[in-house]
N, C-alpha and C positions, 0 to 999 in steps of 0.2 A: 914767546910772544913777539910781534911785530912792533915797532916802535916804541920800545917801552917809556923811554922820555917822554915821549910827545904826546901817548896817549895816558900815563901812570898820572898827569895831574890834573887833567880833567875826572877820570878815572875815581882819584880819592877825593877829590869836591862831591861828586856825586853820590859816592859813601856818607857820607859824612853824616845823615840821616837815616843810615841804615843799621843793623845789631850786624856783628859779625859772627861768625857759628860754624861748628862742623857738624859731620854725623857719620850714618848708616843705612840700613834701608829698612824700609819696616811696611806694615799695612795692614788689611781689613776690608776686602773687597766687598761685602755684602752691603759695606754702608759706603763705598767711596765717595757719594757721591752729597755725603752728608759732611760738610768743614769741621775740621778741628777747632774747639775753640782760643782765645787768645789763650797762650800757656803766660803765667805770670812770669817776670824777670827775674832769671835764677843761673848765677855761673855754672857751667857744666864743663865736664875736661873727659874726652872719651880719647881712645888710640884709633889711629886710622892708618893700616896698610904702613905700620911704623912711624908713621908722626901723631902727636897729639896735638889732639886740638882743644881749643878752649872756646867759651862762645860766655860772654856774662850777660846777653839774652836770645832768647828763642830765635833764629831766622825770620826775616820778613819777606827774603828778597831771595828766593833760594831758586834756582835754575840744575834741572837734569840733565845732562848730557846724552844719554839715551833711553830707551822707552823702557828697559827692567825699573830704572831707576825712577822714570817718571809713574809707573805703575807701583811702584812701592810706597814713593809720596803719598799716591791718590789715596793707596789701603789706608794710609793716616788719618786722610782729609782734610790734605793741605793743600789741598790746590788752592786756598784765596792767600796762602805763601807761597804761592811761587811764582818767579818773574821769567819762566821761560822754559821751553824743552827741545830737543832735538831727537837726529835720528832715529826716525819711526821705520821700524822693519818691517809691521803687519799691520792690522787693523786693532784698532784699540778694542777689547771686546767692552759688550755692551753696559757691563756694571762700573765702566769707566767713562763712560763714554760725554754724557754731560757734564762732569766735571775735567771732564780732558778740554772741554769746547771753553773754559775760559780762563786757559793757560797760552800765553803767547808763545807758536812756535818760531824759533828765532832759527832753525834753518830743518830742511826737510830731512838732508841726510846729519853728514859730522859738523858742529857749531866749528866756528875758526875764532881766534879770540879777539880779533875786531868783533864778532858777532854777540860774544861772550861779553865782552865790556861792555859794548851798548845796553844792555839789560840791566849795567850795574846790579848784579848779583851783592849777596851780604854771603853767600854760602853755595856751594858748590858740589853735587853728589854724582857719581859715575860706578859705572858696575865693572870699570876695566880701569887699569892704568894706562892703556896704549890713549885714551881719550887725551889723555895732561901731554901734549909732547908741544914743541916749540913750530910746529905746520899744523896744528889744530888749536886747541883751546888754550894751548900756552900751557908750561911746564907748570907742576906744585908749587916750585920753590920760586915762581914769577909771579902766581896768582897768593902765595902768601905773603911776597916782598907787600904789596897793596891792601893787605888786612882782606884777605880773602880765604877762607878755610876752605878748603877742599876735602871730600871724601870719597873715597875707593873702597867698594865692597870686600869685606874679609876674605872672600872666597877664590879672590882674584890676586891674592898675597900669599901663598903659601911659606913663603920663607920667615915672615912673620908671624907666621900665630903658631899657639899654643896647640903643643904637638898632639897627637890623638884625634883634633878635632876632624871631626867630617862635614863635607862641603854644605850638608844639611845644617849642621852644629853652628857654622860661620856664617850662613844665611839666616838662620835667627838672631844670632847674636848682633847682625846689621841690624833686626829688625827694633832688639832693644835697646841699644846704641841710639839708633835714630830716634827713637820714642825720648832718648833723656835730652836729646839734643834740642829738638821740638818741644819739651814739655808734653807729650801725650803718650807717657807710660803705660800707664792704661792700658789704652789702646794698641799700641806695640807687645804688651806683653800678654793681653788676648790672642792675637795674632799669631805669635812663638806658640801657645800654648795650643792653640789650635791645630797650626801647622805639624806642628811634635806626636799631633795625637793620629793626624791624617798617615805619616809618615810610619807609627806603629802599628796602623791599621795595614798598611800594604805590607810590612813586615810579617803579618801574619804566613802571607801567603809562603813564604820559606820553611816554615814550618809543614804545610801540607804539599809541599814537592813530594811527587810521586816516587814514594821508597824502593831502594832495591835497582836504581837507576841512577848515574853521575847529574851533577846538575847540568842543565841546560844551558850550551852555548848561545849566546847574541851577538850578533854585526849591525851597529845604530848609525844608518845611511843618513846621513846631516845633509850634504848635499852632492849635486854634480856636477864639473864644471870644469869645463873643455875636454869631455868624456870619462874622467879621473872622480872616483869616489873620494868622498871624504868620509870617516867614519872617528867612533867615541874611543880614543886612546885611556891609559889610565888615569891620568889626572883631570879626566872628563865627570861632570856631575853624572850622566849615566854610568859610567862603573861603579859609582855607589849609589847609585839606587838597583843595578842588578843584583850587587851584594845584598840588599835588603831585600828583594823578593825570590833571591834563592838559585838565579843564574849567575854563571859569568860573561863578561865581556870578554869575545874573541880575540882583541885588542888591547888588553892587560899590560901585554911583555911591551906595550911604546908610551912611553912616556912623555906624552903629551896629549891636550885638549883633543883637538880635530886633527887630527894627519891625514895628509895626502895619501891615497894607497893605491894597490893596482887590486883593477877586477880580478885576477889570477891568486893575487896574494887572499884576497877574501875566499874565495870558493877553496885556496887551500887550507883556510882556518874550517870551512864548510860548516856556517852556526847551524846549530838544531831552529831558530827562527832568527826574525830579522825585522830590526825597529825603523820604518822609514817616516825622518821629518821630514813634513807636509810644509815648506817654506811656500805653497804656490802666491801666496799675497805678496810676495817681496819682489817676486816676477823675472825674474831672469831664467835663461833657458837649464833646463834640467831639476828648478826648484820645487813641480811640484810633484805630490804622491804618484800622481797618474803616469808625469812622465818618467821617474825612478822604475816605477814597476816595468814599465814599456822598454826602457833600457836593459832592464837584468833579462826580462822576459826574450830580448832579441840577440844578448848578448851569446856568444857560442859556448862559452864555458860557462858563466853564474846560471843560464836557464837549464843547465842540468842538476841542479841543485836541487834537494830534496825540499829542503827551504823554499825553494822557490817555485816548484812542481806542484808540490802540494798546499802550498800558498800561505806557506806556516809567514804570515805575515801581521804586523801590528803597524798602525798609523797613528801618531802623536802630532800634535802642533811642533811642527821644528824649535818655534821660539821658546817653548816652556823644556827644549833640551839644553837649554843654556840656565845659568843661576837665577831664577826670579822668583819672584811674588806666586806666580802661576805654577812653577815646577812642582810641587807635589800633585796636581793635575794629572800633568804628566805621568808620575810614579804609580796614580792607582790605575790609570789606563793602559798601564803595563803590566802590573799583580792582575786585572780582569781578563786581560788579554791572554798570561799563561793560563789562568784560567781555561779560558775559551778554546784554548791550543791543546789543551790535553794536559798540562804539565803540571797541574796541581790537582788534589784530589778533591 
């Protein structure tokens, strides 16, 4: 953070009227657009990304740092808690959308923690750690010196949680984290329970991969940029939703979210199909579907790909390939799509 003397006592005058609080992410999109009601005052202590946080009442004042996180709140229907959102990648889809309209956006892309303070927040939720650094919203351990809890999505900590879990497993458990943190249990744990069942449902489809046949390889084209693919490494939420519908990621053997790769290295993993997110709302050159295809399609080596020839191709929202509220979306329009590709019966 920027000035911290100068601004840290205005800062805590402005608190002073606020609950302090941490969480998780949680939600329930059918009704976003319906408020939570006031949860009664009750200490809460959840772990967050290795710190605990305690809160001895519900958030009033809660600010999302990017739109996973601001979509997770709404599933809650907290938007008349919160005092702010950033970073908007896409269009808010439409069962968010009036309750997105009376959340102050305090900056269009990444908040800066001058930006962050203005809002006097009482609570804090982000779907990354890289959000907390000292050139954006100001570190954890700046924003808790000022009795501000902060929380980072489980899914985004792998070195802290408890080991087995899957990136699914730790997106719920944001969602009921968040739910004790807010006071709307409930609600948070409809939401898991739902999500759980969506998520068993596309599991199916591993089951009916066609016998007598290896599973099916995937290349999940995220984006393009300065003619350089990016695709789903292992520790990416799509490698574990391929494992649950019965392909693998081509991409497996690297060990990390989105790596840079060369068109040569793809066409030599040469996937049996290929998952292209659709960023075009976010607008930079190569983000959307149309222009990815156009690329492989003109490219000298990926347009000989059998993949690519015969069009064995599936289009997801780019943003529900990252950890969200939305991503089991994602997963059954992947299970429909083998589907649709031949590879289940």
């Amino acid at each position: 953070m920027r000035h911290p003397a100068r601004l840290g006592i205005a800062f805590a005058i402005a608190l002073a009227t606020a609950t302090t609080g941490c969480s998780a992410a949680t939600g329930g999109s059918s009704s976003a657009d319906k408020p939570a009601g006031q949860a009664a005052a009750k200490p809460t202590t959840v772990t967050s990304c290795g710190q605990k946080l305690s809160v001895d009442n519900p958030p009033k004042r809660a600010v999302a740092l990017d739109q996973t996180s601001t979509e997770t709140l709404l599933e809650l229907g907290l938007q008349d808690r919160m005092a702010g959102t950033a970073n908007l990648k896409t269009k808010i889809p439409p069962q968010y959308q009036s309750a997105y309209a009376k959340i102050p956006v305090l900056a269009p892309k990444i908040a800066t923690s001058e930006q962050l303070r203005a809002a006097t927040p009482d609570f804090v939720v982000a779907g990354s750690t890289d959000l907390f650094t000292k050139d954006r919203a100001g570190t954890r351990e700046e924003l808790d010196a000022l009795k501000v809890p902060t929380f980072v999505s489980a899914v985004d900590c792998p070195k802290q949680n408890e080991a087995g879990k899957t990136p699914f497993d730790l997106l719920f458990a944001d969602y009921e984290n968040l739910g004790k943190v807010f006071g709307t249990e409930e609600r948070a744990t409809k939401l898991a329970q739902e999500q759980r069942a969506a998520v068993a449902k596309a599991g199916e489809t591993a089951s009916k991969v066609t016998k007598g046949q290896d599973q099916p390889t995937v290349v999940y084209l995220y984006s393009v940029f300065n003619g350089m693919p990016y695709v789903a490494g292992k520790s990416s939420l799509p490698s574990e939703m391929s494992r649950i519908v019965g392909a693998t990621n081509a991409f497996d053997d690297v060990n990390e979210d989105w790596p840079e790769v060369s068109w040569e290295e793809v066409a030599k993993r040469n996937p049996d199909f290929i998952v292209i997110g659709d960023l075009s709302e976010r607008g930079r050159p190569g983000d959307s579907a149309a222009e990815k295809r156009e690329t492989m399609a003109k490219h000298p080596v990926i347009s000989k790909l059998a993949a690519v020839r015969n069009n064995k191709i599936i289009e997801v929202p780019g943003i529900e390939l990252d950890p969200s509220v939305r991503s089991v979306h994602a997963l059954s329009l992947l299970a429909a799509g083998m589907k649709d590709l031949g590879y289940v019966r």
